[in-house]
C-alpha positions as CSV (number, residue, x, y, z in Angstrom):
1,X,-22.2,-11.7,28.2
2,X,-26.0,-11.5,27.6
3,X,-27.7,-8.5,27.2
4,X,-31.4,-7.6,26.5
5,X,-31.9,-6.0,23.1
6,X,-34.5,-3.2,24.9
7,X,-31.9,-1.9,26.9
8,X,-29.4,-1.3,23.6
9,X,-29.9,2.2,22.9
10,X,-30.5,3.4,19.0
11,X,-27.9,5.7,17.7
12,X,-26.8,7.0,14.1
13,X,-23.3,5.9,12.8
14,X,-20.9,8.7,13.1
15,X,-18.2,9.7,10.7
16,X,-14.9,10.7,11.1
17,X,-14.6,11.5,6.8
18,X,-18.6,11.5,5.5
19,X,-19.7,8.4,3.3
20,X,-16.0,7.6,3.5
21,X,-14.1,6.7,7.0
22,X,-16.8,5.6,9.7
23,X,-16.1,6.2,13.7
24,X,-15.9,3.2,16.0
25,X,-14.5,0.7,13.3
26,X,-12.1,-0.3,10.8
27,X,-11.7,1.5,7.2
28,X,-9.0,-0.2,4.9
29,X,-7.7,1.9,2.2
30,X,-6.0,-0.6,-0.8
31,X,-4.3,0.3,-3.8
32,X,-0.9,-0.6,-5.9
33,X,2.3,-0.2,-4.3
34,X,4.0,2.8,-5.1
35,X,0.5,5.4,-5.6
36,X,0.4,7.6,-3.4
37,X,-1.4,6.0,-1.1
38,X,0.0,7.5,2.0
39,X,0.0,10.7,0.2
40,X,-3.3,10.6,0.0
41,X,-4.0,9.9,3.6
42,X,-1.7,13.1,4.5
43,X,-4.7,15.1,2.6
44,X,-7.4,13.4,5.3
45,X,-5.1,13.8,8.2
46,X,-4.4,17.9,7.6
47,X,-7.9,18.3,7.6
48,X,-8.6,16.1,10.1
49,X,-6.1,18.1,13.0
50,X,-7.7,21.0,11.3
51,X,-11.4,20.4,11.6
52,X,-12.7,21.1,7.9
53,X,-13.5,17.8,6.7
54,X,-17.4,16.9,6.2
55,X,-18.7,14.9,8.9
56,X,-19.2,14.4,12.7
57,X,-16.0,15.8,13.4
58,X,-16.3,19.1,11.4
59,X,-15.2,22.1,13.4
60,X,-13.5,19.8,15.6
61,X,-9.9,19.7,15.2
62,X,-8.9,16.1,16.5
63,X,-5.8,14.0,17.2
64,X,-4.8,11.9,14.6
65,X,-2.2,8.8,15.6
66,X,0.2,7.4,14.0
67,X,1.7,3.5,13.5
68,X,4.0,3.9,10.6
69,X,5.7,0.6,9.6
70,X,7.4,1.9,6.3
71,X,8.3,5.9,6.2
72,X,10.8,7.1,8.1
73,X,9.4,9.9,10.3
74,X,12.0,12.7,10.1
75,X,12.9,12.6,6.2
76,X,9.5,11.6,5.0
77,X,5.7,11.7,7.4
78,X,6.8,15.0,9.1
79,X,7.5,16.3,5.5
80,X,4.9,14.7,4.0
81,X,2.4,16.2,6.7
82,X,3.8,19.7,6.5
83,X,3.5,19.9,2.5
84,X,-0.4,18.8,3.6
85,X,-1.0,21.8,5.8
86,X,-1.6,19.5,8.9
87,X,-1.6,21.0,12.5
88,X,1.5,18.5,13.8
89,X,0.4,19.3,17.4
90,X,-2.8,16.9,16.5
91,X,-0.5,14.4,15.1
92,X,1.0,11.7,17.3
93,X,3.3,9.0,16.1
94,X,2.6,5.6,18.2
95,X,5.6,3.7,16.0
96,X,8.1,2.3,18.5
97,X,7.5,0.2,21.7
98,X,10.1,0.0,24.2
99,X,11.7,-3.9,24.9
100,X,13.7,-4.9,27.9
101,X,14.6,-8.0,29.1
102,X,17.4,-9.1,31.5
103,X,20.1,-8.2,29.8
104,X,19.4,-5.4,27.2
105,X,16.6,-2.6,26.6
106,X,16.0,-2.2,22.8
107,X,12.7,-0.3,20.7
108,X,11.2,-2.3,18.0
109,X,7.5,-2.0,16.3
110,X,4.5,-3.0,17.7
111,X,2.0,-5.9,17.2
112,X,-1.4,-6.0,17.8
113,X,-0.7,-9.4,19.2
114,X,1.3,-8.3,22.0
115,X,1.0,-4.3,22.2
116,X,-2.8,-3.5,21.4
117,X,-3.5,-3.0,24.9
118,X,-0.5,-0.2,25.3
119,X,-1.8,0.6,21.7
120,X,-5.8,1.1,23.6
121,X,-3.9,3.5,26.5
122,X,-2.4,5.6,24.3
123,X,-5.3,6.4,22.4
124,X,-7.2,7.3,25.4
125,X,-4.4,9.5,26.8
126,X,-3.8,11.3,23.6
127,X,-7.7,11.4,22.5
128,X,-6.7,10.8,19.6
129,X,-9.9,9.7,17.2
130,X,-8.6,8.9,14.2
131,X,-5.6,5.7,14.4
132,X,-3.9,5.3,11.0
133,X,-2.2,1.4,10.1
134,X,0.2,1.7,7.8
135,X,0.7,-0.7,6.6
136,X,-1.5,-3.5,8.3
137,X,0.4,-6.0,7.0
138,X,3.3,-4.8,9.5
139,X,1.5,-5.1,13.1
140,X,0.1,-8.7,12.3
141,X,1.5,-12.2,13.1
142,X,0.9,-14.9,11.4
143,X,-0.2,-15.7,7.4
144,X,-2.4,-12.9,6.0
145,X,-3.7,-15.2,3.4
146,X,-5.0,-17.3,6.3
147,X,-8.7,-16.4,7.2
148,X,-8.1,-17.6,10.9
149,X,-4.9,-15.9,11.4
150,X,-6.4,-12.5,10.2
151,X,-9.5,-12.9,11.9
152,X,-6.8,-13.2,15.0
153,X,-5.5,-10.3,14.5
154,X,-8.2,-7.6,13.3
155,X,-10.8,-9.2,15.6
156,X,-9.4,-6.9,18.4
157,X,-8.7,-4.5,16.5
158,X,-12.4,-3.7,15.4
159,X,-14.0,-4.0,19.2
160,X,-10.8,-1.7,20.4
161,X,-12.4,0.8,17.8
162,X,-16.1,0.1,18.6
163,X,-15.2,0.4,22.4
164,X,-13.1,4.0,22.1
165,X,-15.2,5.1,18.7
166,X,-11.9,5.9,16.8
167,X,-11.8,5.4,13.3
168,X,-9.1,2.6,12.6
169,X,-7.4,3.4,9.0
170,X,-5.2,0.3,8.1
171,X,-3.4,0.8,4.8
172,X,-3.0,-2.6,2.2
173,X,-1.7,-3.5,-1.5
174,X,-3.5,-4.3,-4.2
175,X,-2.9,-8.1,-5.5
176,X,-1.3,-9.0,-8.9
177,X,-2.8,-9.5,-11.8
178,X,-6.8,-8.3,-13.0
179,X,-9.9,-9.2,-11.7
180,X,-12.9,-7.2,-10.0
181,X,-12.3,-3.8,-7.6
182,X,-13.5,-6.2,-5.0
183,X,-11.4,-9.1,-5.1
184,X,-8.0,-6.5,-5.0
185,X,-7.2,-6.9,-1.6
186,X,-4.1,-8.5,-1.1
187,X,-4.4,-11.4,1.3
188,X,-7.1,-13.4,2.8
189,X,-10.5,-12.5,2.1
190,X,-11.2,-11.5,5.9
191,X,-9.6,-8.1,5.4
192,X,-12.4,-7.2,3.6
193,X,-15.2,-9.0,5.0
194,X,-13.9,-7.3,8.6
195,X,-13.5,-4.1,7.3
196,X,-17.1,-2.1,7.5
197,X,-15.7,0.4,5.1
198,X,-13.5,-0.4,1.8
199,X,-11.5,2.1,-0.2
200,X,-9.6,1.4,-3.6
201,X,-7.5,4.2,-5.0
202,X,-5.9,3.8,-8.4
203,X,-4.2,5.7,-10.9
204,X,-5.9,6.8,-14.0
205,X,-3.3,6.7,-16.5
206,X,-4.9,8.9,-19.1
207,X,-5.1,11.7,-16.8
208,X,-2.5,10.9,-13.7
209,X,-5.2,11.6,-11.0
210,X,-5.3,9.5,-8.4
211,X,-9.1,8.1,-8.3
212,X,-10.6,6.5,-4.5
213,X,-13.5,4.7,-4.5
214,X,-15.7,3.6,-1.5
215,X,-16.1,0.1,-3.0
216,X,-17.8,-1.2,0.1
217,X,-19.6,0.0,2.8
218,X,-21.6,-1.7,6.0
219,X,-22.7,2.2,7.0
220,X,-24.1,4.2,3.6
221,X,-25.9,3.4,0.3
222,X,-23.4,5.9,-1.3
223,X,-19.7,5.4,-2.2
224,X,-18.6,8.5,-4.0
225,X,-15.7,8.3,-6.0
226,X,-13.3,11.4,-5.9
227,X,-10.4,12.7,-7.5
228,X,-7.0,13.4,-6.6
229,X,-3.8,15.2,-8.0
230,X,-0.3,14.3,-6.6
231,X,2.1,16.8,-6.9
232,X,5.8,16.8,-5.8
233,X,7.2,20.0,-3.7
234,X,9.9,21.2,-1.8
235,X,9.9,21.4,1.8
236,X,12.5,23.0,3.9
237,X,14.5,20.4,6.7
238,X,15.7,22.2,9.9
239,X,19.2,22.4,8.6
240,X,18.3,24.6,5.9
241,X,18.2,22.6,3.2
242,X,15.2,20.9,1.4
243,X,13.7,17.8,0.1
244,X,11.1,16.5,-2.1
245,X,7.5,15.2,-1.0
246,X,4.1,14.4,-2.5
247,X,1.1,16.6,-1.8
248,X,-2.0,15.8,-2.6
249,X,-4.8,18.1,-4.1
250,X,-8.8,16.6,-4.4
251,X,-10.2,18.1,-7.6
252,X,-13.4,16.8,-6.6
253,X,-16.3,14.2,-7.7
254,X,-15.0,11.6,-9.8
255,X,-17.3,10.2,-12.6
256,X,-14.5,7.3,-13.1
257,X,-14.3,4.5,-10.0
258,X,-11.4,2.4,-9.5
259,X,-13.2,-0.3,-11.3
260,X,-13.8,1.6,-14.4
261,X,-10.1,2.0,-14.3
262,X,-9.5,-1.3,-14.2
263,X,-12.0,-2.6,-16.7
264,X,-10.5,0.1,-19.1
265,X,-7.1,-1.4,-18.0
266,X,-7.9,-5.4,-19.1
267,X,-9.6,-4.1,-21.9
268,X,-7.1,-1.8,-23.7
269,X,-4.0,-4.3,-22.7
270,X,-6.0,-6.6,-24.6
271,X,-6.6,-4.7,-27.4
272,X,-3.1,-3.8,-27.5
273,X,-0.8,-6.5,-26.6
274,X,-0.6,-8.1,-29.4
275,X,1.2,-4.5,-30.8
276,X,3.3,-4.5,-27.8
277,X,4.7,-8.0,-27.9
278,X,5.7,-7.8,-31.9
279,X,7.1,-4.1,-31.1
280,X,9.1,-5.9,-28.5
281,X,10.2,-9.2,-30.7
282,X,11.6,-6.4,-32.8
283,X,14.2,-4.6,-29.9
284,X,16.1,-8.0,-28.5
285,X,18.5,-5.4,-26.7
286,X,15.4,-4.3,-24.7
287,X,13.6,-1.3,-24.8
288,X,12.6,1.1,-22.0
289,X,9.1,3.0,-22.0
290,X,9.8,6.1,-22.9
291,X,10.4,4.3,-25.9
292,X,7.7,2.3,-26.5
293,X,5.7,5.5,-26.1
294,X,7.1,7.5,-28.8
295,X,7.0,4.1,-31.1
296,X,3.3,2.9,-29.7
297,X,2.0,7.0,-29.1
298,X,1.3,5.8,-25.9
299,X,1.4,8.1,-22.8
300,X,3.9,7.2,-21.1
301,X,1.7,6.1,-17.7
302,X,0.6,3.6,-19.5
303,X,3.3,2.4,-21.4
304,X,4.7,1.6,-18.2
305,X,1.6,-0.7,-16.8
306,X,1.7,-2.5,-20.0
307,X,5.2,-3.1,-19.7
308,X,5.2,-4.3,-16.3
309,X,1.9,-6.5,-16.9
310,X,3.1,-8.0,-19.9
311,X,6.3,-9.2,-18.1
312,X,4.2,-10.3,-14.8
313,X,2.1,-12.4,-17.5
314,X,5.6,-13.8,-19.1
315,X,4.6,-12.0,-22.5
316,X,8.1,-10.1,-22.4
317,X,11.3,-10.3,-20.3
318,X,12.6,-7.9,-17.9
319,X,16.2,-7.2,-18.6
320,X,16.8,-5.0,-16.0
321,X,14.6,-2.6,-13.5
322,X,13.1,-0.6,-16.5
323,X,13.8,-2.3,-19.5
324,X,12.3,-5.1,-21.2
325,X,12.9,-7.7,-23.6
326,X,11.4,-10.7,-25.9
327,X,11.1,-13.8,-24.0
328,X,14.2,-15.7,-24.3
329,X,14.5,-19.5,-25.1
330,X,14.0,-21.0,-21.3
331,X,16.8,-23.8,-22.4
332,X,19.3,-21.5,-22.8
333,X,22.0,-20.7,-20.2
334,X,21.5,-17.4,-18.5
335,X,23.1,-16.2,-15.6
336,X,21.4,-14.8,-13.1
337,X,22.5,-12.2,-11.3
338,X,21.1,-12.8,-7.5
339,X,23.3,-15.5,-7.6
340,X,26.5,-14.0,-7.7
341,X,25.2,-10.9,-5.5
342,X,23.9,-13.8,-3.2
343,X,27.6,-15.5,-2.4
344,X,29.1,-12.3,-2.3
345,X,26.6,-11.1,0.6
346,X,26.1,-14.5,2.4
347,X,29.6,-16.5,1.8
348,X,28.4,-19.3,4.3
349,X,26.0,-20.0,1.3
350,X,28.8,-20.0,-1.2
351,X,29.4,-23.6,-1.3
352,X,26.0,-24.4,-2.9
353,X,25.5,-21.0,-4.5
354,X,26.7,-21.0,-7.7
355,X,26.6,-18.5,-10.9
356,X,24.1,-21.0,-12.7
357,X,22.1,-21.2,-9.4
358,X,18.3,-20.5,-10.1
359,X,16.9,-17.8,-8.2
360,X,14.2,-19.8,-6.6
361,X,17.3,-22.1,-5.4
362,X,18.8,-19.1,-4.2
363,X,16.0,-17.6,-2.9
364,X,15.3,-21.3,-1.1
365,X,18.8,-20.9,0.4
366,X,18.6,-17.5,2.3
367,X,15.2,-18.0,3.2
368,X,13.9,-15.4,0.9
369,X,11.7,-15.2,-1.9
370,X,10.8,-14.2,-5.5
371,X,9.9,-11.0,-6.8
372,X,6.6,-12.2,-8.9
373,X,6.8,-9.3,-11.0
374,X,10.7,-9.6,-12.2
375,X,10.9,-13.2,-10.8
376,X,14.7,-12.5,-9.3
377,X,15.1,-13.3,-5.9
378,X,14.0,-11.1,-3.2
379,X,15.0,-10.0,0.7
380,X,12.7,-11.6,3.2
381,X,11.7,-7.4,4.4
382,X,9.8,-7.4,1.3
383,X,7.5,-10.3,2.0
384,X,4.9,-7.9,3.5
385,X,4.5,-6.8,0.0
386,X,4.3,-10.4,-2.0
387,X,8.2,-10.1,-2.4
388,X,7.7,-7.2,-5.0
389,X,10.4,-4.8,-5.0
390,X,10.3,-1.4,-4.5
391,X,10.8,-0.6,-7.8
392,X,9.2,-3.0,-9.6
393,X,5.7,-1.5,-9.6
394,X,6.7,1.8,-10.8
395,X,9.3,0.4,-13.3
């Protein structure tokens, strides 16, 4: 299509969250696993379906839609949303897509390869103007490292947006290891050159608020950093009992960006490794991080990220989710326990599956992976994630 500039009519951006989540395109919010990233995002969304947050859709409570790829719905978002004070009549949940084929009808998850247009018609039928991904990683096809195969799949994503003007939300992880704020997002480098709107969230482990950033944005020369607290609280469930969420509180303007935090991160590790790894040498049973925060007078936030970048850097050992060791002499033989877990679970591996079977030999076997962070083997459903386990970010 060609079309004359002098017919394009000048307009302001909109905003669906003011310096923060732009109308008619894609904002990606990025942080660690395990955060409270989605937590977070339940703060935006009650304020959203209730109209008070600054910006074009102040006094305007809206529709805010749902693809959920990790939570479960019943035991967790509706929980999560309640504890947030959001109006659940302006929440919808777009999660599920309905499969048939000759012989069986089944629901499974949508992609944005296959379902974006159903995806397009139920935004306009709901009006909803906010669409939250979460996590993006779970709607795409192909290799997210892979600049084409990203472009692929956000491409459509971005006009769908520009064409409806709904802010798109899509939730990522944070890659391993240190480096600048910008460089965080896992994947291929497209997610943030698409994205018109970047925010990081991080903890700070001296004061365990959560801190988000606008690290980039196409649409405003400022990118306010606020601050968060996470709280847990009880809810009641419809059977009378209860259960435990995360609600989020924003204290406010935030003095401290993400990359602050981790430029204070790199640097105290630095500073302080050396203590760590000899404290360590000292404990060959292990030690947790409780401990090495009484021993170290560490809080214990940050006992824990040294712990668990230490071992991602092969510093120490991890014994076991939680505890960690000196490095042991790589000749020796250790026996790991995927390996023994693996022929139990998948005997038509046992033949070539043995106790002294390496994990990435195991991990080769069942099609799987490694966990980089406690380098055991790991199920193929956390490969959206780098193969991290659940618990090894918070461990």
């Amino acid at each position: 299509m060609v079309t004359p500039l002098s017919t394009v009519e000048v307009r302001r951006q909109l905003w669906a969250a003011r310096n923060q989540v732009p109308l008619g395109t894609i904002t990606m919010l990025a942080g660690m696993a395990g955060i409270a990233k989605s937590t977070i995002l339940a703060w935006f969304i009650a304020r959203w379906t209730q109209g008070t947050l600054e910006g074009d859709l102040f006094g305007k409570p809206v529709v805010v839609a749902l693809i959920n790829g990790e939570d479960d719905t019943s035991t967790v978002l509706v929980p999560r949303l309640k504890a947030a004070g959001a109006n659940l009549d302006y929440v919808v949940s777009m999660s599920s897509v309905a499969v048939s084929d000759e012989d069986s009808d089944w629901i499974t998850s949508p992609s944005l390869a296959d379902d974006l247009q159903a995806i397009r018609e139920q935004l306009i039928e709901t009006g909803a103007k906010v669409l939250i991904v979460d996590p993006i990683i779970s709607l795409m096809r192909g290799d997210s490292h892979r600049l084409d195969d990203v472009r692929k799949n956000l491409d459509p994503l971005a006009s769908m947006a520009a064409e409806l003007g709904v802010a798109v939300v899509c939730v990522a992880h944070f890659n391993k290891g240190g480096g600048n704020a910008s460089d965080k997002v896992s994947g291929s480098h497209a997610f943030r050159d698409i994205t018109r709107s970047l925010l990081l969230l991080a903890v700070d482990d001296e004061t365990d608020e959560r801190i988000l950033t606008v690290e980039k944005s196409n649409y405003s020369a400022v990118k306010p950093s606020v601050a968060f607290q996470v709280d847990s609280v009880e809810m009641p469930t419809t059977d009378g009992e209860s259960t435990l969420v995360g609600r989020a509180i924003m204290l406010g303007d935030s003095s401290v960006t993400v990359q602050d935090l981790l430029r204070r991160d790199q640097t105290v590790l630095g500073e302080r490794s050396a203590e760590l790894v000899e404290f360590i040498k000292g404990h060959p049973e292990g030690v947790r991080a409780e401990e090495v925060s009484d021993a170290l007078e560490l809080p214990i936030n940050q006992a824990r990220t040294y712990l668990s970048r230490l071992a991602s850097s092969g510093r120490v050992e991890r014994l076991e989710r939680g505890r960690y060791g000196p490095v042991r002499n790589s000749n020796a033989t250790r026996t790991p326990p995927v390996a023994s877990v693996a022929t139990v679970a998948f005997p038509e591996f046992a033949t070539h599956i043995t106790d002294t079977t390496p994990p990435v030999a195991v991990a080769k076997a069942l099609r799987s992976g490694i966990c980089p962070v406690c380098k055991l083997e790991s199920h193929p459903s956390n490969e959206p994630h780098g193969f991290v386990h659940p618990g090894c970010d918070a461990a």
